[in-house]
TIKOLZA-787808 format. One record per residue: x, y, z of N, C-alpha, C in turn; residue in one letter. Coordinates in nm, 4 decimals, decimal comma, always signed. Layout:
residues N
+----------+----------+----------+----------+----------+----------+----------+----------+----------+------+
!   n.east !  n.north !     n.up !  ca.east ! ca.north !    ca.up !   c.east !  c.north !     c.up ! type !
+----------+----------+----------+----------+----------+----------+----------+----------+----------+------+
!        X !        Y !        Z !        X !        Y !        Z !        X !        Y !        Z !    A !
...
+----------+----------+----------+----------+----------+----------+----------+----------+----------+------+
This chain:
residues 102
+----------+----------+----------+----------+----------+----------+----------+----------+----------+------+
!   n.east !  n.north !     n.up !  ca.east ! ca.north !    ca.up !   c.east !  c.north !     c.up ! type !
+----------+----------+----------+----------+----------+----------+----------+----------+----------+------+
! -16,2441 !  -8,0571 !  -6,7529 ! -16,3076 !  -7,9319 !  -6,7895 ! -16,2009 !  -7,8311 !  -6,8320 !    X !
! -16,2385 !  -7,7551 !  -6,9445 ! -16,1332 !  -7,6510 !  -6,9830 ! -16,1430 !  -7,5403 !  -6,9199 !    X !
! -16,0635 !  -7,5204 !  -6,7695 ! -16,0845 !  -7,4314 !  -6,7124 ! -16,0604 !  -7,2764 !  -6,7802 !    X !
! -15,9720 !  -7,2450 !  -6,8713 ! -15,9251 !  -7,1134 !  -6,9576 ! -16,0896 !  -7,0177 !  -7,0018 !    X !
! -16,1888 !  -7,0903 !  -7,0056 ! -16,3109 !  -7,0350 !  -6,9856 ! -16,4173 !  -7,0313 !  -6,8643 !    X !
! -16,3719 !  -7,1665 !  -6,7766 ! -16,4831 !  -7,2062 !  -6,7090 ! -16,4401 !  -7,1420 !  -6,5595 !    X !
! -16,5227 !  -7,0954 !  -6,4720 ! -16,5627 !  -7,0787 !  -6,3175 ! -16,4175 !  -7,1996 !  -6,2798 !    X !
! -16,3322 !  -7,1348 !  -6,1971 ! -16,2558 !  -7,1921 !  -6,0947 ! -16,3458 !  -7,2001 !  -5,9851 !    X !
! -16,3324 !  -7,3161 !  -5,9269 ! -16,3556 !  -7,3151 !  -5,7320 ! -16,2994 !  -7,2314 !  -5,6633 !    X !
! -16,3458 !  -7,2414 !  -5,5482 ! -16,2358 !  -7,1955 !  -5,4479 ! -16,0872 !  -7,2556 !  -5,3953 !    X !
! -16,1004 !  -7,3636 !  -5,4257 ! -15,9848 !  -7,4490 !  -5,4105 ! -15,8965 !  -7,4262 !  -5,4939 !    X !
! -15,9849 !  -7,4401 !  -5,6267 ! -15,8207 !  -7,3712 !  -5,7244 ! -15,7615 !  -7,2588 !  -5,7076 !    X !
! -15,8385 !  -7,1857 !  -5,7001 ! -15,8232 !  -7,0480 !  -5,6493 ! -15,6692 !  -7,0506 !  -5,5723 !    X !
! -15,7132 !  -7,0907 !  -5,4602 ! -15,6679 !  -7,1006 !  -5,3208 ! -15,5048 !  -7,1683 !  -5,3785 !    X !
! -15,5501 !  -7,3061 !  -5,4507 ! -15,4059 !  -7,4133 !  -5,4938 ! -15,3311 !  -7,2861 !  -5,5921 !    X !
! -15,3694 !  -7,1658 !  -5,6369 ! -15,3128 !  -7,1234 !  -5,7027 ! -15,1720 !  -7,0616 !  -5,6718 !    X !
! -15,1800 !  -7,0135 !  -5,5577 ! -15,1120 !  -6,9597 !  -5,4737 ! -15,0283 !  -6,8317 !  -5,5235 !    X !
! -15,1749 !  -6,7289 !  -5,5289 ! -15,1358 !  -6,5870 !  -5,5718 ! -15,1289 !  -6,5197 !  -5,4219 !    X !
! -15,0312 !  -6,5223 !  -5,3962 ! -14,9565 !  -6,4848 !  -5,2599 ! -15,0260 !  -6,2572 !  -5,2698 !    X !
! -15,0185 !  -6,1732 !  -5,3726 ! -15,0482 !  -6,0893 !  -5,3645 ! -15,1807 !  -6,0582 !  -5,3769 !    X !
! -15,2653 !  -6,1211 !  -5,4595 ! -15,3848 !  -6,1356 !  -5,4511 ! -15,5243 !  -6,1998 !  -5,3406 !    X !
! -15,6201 !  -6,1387 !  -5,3193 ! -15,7359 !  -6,1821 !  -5,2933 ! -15,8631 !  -6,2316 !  -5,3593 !    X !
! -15,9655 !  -6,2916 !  -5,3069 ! -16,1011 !  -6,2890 !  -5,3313 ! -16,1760 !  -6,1843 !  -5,2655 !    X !
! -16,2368 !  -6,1404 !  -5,3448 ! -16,3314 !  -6,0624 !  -5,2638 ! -16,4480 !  -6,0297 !  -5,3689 !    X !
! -16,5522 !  -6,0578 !  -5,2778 ! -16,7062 !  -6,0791 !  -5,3750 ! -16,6689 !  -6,0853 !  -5,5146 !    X !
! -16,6192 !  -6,2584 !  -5,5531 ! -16,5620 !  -6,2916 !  -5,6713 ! -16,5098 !  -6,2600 !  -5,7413 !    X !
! -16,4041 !  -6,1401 !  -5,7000 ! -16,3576 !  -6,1337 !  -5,8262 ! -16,2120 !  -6,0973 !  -5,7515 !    X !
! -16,0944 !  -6,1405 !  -5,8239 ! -15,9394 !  -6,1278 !  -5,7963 ! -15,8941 !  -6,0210 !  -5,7661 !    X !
! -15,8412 !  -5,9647 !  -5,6894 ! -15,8247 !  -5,8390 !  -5,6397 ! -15,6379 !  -5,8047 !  -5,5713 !    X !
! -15,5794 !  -5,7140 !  -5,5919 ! -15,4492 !  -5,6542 !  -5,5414 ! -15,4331 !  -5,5510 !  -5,5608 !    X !
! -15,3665 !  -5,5350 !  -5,4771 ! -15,3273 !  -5,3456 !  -5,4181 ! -15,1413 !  -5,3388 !  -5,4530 !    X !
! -15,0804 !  -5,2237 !  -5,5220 ! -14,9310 !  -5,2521 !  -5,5239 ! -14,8891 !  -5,1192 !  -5,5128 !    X !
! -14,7882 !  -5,0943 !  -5,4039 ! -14,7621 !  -4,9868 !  -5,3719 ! -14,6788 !  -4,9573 !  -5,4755 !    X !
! -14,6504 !  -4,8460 !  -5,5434 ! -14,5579 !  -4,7617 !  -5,6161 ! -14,4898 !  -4,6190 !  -5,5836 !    X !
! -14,5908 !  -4,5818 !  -5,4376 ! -14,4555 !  -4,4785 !  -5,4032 ! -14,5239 !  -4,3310 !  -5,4578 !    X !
! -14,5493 !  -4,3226 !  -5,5890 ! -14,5503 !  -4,2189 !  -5,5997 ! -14,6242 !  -4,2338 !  -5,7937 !    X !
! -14,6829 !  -4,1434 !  -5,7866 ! -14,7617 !  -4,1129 !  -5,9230 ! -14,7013 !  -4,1267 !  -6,0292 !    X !
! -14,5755 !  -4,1620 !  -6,0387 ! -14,5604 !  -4,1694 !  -6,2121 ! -14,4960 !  -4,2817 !  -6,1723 !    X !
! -14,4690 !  -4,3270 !  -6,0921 ! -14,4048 !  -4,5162 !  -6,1031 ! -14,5191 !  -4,6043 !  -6,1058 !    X !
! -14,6628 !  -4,5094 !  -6,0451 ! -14,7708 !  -4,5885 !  -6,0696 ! -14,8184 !  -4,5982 !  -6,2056 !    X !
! -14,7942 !  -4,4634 !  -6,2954 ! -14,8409 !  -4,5076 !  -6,4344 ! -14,7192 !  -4,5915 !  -6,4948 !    X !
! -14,5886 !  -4,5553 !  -6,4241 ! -14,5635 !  -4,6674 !  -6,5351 ! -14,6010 !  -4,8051 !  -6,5301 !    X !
! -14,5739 !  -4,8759 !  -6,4454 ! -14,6763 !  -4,9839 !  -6,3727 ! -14,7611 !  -5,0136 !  -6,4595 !    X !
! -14,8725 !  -4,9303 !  -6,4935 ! -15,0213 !  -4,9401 !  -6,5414 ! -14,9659 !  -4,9523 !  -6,6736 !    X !
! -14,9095 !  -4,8551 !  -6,7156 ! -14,8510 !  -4,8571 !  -6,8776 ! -14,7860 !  -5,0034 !  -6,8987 !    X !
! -14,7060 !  -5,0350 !  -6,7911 ! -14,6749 !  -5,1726 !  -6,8308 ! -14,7289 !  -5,3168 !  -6,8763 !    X !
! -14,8571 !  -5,2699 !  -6,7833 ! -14,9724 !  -5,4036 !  -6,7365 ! -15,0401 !  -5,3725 !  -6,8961 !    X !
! -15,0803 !  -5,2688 !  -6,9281 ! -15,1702 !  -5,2258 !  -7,0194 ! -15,0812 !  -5,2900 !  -7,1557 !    X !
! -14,9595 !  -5,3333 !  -7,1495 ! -14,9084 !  -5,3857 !  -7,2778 ! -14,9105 !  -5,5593 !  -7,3031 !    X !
! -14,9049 !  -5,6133 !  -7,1766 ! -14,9565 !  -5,7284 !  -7,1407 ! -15,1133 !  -5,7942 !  -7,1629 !    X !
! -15,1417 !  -5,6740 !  -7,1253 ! -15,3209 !  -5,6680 !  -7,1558 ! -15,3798 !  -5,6725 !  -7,2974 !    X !
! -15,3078 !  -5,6154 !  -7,3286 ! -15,2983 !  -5,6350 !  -7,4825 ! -15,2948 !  -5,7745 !  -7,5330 !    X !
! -15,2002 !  -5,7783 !  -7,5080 ! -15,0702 !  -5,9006 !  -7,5233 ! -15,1745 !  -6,0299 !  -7,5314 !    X !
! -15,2548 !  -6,0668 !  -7,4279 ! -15,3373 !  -6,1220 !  -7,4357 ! -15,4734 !  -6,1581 !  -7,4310 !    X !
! -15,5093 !  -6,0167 !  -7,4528 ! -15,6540 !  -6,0098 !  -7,4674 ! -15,7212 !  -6,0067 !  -7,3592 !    X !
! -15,6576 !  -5,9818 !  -7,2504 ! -15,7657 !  -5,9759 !  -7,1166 ! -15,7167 !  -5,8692 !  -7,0410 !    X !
! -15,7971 !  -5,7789 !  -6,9756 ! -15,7679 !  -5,6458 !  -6,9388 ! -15,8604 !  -5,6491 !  -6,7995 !    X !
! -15,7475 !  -5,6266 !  -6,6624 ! -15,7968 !  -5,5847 !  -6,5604 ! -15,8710 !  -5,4918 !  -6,5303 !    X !
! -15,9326 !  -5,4009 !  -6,4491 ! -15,9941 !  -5,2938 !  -6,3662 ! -15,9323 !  -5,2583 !  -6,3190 !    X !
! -15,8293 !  -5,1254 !  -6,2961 ! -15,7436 !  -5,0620 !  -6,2879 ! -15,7906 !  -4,9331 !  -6,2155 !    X !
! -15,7374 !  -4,8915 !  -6,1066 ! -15,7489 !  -4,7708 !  -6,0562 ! -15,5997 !  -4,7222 !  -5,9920 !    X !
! -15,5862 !  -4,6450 !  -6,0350 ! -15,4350 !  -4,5694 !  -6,0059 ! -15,4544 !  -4,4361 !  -5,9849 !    X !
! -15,3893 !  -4,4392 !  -5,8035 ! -15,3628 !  -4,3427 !  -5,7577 ! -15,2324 !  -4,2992 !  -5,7032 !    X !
! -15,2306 !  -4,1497 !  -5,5995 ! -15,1014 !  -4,1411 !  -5,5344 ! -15,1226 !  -4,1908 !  -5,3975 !    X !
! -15,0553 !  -4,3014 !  -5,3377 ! -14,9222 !  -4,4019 !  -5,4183 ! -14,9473 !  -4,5288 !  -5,4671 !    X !
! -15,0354 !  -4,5890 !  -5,5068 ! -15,0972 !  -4,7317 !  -5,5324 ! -15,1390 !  -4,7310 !  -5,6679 !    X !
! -15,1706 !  -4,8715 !  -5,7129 ! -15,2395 !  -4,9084 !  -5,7799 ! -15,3139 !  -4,9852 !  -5,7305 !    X !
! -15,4728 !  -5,0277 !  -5,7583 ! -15,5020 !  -5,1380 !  -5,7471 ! -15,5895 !  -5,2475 !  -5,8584 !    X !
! -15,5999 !  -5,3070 !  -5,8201 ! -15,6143 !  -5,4001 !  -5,9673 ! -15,7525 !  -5,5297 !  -5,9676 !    X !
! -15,8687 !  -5,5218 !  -6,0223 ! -15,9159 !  -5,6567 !  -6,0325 ! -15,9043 !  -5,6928 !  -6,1551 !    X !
! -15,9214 !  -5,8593 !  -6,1052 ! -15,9739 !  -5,9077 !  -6,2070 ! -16,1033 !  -6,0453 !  -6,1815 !    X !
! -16,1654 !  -6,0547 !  -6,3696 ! -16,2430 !  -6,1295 !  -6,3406 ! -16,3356 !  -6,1777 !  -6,5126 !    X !
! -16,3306 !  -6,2691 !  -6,5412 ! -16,3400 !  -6,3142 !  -6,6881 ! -16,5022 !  -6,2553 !  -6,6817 !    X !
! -16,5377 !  -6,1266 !  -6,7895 ! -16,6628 !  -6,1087 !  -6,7701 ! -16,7531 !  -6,1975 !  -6,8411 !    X !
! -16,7087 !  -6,2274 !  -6,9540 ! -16,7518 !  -6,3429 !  -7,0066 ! -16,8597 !  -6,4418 !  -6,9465 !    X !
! -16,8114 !  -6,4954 !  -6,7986 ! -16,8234 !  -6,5694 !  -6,7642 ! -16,8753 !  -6,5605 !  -6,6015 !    X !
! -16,8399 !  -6,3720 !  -6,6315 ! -16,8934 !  -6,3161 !  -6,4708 ! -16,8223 !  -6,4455 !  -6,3488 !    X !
! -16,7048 !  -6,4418 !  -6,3742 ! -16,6189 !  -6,5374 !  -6,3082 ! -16,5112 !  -6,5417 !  -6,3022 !    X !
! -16,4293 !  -6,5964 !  -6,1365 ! -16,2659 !  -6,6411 !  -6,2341 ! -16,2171 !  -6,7419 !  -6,2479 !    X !
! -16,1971 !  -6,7053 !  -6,3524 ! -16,1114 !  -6,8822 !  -6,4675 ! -15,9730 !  -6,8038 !  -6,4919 !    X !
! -15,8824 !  -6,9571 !  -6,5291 ! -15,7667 !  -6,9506 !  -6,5794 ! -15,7142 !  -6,8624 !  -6,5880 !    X !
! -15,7615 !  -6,7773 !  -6,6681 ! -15,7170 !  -6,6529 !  -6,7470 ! -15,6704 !  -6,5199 !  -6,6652 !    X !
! -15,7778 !  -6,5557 !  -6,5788 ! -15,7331 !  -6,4420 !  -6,4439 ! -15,6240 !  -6,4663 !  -6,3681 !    X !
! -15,5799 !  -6,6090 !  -6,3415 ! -15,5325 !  -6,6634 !  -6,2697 ! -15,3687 !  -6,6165 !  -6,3702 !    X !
! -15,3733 !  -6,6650 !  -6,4494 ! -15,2611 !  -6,6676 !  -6,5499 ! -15,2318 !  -6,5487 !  -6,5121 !    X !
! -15,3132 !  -6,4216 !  -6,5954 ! -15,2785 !  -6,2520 !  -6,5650 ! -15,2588 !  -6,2486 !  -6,4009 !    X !
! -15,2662 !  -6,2404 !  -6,2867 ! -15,2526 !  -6,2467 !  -6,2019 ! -15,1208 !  -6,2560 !  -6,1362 !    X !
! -15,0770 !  -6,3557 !  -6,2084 ! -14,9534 !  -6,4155 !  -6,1645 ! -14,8423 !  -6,3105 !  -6,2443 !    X !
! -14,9018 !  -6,2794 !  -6,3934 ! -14,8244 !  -6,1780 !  -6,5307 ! -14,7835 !  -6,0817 !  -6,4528 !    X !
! -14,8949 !  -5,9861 !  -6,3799 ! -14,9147 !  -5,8574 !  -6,3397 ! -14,7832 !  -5,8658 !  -6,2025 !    X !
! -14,8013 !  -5,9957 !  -6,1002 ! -14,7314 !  -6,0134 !  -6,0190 ! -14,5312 !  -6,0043 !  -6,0349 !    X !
! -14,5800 !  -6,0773 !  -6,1093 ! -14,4447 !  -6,0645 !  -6,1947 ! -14,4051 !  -5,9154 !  -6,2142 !    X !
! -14,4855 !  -5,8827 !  -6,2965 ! -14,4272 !  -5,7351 !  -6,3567 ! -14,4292 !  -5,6245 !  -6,2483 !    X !
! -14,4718 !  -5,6715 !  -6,1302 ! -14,4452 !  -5,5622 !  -6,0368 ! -14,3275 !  -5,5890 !  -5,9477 !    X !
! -14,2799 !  -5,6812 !  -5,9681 ! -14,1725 !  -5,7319 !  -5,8724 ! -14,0241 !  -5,7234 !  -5,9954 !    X !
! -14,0398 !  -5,6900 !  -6,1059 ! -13,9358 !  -5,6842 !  -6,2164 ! -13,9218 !  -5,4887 !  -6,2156 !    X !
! -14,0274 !  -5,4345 !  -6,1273 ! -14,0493 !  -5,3071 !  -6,1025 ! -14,0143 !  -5,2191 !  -5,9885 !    X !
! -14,0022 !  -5,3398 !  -5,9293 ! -13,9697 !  -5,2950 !  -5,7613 ! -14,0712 !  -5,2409 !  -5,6867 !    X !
! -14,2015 !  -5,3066 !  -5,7680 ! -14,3477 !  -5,2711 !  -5,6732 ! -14,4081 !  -5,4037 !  -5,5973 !    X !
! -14,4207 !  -5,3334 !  -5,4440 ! -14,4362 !  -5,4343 !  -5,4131 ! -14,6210 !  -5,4444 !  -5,3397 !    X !
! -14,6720 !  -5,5676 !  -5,3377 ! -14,7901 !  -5,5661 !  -5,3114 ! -14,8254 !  -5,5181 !  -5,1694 !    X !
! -14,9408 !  -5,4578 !  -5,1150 ! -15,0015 !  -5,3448 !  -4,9983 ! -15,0443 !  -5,4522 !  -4,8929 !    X !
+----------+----------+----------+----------+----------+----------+----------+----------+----------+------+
């Protein structure tokens, strides 16, 4: 099955091993501390170029001192691949930031 569209299990999920992330009522979820209001937009500004980048764009709420972040292929009212992939992107880019997950 081509998961890049289709409903992951929970198992994949789980085998994915997004160490900053959760499930929660289906859909991918993380919290990343930034300290303070403008390391959080940059953060967001960062993610938001990625988002681009590949066409899939989290749920974003940024405050003072956090961000937090879902995701979830609406498409498909699910998460597949794609989340999983960004997930890991976003993870990345907060740790190349010195943000670390809540």
């Amino acid at each position: 099955m081509d998961h890049s569209t289709g409903q992951l299990t929970d198992q994949e999920i789980a085998e994915a091993q997004l160490a900053d992330w959760s499930v929660e009522d289906g859909v991918l979820r993380a919290s990343f501390d930034t300290g303070d209001f403008l390391s959080g937009l940059e953060f967001v500004t960062a993610l938001a170029e990625i988002a681009e980048e590949v066409g899939h764009h989290p749920d974003v709420l940024l405050t003072y001192p956090s961000v937090q972040l879902s995701l979830i292929s609406h498409d498909v009212e699910a998460i597949t691949q794609k989340d999983v992939n960004m997930a890991r992107r976003l993870s990345e880019l907060a740790a190349q930031l010195g943000v670390s997950a809540a």
